[in-house]
Backbone as JSON Lines, residues from 0, in Angstrom:
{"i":0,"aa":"X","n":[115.46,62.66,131.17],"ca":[115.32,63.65,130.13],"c":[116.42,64.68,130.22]}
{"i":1,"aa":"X","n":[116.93,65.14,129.18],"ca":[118.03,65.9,129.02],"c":[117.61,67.28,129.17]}
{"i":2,"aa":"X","n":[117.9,68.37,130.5],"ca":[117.28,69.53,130.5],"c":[118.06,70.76,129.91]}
{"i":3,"aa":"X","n":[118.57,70.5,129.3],"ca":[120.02,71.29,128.72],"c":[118.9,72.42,127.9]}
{"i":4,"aa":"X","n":[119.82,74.05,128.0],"ca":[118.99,74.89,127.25],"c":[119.22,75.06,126.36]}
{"i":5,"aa":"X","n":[118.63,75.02,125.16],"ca":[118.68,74.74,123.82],"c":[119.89,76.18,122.87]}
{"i":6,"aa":"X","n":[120.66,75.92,122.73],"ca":[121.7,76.75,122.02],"c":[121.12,77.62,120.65]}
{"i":7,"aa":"X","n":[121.12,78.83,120.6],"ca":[120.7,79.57,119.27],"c":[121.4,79.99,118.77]}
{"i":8,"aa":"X","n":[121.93,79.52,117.27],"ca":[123.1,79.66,116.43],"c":[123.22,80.98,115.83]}
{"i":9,"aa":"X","n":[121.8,81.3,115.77],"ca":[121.99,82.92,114.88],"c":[121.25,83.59,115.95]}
{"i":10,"aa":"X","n":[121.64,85.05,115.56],"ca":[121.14,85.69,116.25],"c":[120.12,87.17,114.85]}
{"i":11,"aa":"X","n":[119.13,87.63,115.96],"ca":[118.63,88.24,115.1],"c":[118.64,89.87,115.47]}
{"i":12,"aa":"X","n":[118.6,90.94,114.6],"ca":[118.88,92.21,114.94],"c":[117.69,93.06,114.57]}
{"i":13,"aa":"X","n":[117.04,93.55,115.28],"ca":[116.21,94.62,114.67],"c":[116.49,95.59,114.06]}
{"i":14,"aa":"X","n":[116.26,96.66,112.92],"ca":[116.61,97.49,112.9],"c":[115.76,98.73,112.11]}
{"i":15,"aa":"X","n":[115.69,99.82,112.86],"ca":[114.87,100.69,112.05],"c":[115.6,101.8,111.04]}
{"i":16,"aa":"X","n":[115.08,101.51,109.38],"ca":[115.5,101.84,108.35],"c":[114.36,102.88,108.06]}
{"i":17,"aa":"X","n":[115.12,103.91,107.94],"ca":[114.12,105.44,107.51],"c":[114.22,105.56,105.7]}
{"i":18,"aa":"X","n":[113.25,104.85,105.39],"ca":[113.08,104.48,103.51],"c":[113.17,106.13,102.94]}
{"i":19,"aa":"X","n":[112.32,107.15,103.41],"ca":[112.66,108.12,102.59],"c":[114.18,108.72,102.68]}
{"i":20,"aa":"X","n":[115.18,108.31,103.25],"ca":[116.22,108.52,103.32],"c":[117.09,108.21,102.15]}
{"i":21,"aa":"X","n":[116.77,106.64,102.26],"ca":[117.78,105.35,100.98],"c":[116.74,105.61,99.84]}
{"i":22,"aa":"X","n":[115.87,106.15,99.88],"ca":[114.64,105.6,98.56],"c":[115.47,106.12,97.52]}
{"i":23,"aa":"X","n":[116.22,107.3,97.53],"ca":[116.91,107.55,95.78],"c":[117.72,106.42,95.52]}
{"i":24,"aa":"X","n":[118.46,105.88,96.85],"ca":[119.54,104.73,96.16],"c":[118.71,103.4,96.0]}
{"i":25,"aa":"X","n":[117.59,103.24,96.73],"ca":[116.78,101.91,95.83],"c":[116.06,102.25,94.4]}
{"i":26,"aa":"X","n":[116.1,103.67,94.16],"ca":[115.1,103.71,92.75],"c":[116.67,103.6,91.94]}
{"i":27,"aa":"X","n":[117.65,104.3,92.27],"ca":[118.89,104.16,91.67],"c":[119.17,102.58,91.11]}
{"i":28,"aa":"X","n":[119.26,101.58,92.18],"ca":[120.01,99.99,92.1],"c":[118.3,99.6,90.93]}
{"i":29,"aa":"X","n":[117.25,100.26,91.58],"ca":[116.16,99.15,90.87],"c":[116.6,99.76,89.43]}
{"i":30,"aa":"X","n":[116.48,100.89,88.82],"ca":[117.07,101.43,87.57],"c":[117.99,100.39,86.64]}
{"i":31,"aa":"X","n":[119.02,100.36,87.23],"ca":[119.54,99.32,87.38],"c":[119.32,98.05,86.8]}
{"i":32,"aa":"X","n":[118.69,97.44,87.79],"ca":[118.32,95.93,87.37],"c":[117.64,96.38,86.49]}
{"i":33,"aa":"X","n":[116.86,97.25,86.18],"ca":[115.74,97.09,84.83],"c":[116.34,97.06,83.41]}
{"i":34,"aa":"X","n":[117.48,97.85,83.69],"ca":[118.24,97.92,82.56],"c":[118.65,96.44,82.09]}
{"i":35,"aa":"X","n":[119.46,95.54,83.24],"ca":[120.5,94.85,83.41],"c":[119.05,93.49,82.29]}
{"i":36,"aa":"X","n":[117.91,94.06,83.15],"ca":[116.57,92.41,82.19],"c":[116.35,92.85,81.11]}
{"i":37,"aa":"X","n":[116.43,94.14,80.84],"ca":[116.37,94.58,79.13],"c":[117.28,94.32,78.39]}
{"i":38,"aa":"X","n":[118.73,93.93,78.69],"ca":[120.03,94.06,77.85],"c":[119.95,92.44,77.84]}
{"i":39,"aa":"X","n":[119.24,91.62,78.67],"ca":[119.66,89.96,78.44],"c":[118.18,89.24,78.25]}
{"i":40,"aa":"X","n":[117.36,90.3,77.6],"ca":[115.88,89.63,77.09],"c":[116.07,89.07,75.6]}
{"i":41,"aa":"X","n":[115.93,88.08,75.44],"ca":[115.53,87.88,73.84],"c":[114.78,88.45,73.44]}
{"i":42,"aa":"X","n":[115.49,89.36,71.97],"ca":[114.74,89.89,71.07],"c":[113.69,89.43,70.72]}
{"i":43,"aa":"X","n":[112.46,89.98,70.22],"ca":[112.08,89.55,68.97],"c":[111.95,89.83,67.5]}
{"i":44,"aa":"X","n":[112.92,90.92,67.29],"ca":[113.41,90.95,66.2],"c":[114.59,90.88,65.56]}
{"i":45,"aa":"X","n":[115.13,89.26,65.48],"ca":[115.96,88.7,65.36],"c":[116.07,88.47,63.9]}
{"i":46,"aa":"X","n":[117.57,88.81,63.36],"ca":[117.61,88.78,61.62],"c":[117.61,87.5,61.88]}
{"i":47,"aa":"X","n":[117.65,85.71,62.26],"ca":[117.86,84.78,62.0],"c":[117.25,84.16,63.5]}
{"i":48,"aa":"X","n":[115.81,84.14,63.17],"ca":[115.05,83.08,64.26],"c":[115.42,81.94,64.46]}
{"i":49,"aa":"X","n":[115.75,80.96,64.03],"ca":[116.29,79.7,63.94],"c":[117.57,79.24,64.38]}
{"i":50,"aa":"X","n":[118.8,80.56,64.12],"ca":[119.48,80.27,64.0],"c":[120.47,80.67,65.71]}
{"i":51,"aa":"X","n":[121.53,79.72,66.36],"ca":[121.69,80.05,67.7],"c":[123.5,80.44,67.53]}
{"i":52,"aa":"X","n":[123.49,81.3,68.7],"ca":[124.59,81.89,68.67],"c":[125.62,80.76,69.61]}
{"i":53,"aa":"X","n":[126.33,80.11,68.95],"ca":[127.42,79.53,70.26],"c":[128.45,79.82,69.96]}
């Protein structure tokens, strides 16, 4: 049997993140994305339902 010690490719880091610190810049980025799913939602009030934009 091969007793070789098994090699770990990644390594992992703990780290302690103080949220009320970053929380304006996550409400900031989430702002953000909310915008970013409102600007690429299909309407539904489209002058031409049928018709597709290519």
């Amino acid at each position: 049997m091969n007793k070789k010690q098994k090699r770990f490719d990644k390594a992992y880091i703990w780290v302690n993140i103080d949220f009320d610190k970053v929380q304006h810049r996550i409400n900031a980025v989430t702002y953000q994305i909310e915008q970013v799913i409102k600007k690429y939602q299909p309407s539904n009030q489209s002058d031409n339902p049928g018709k597709r934009n290519n």
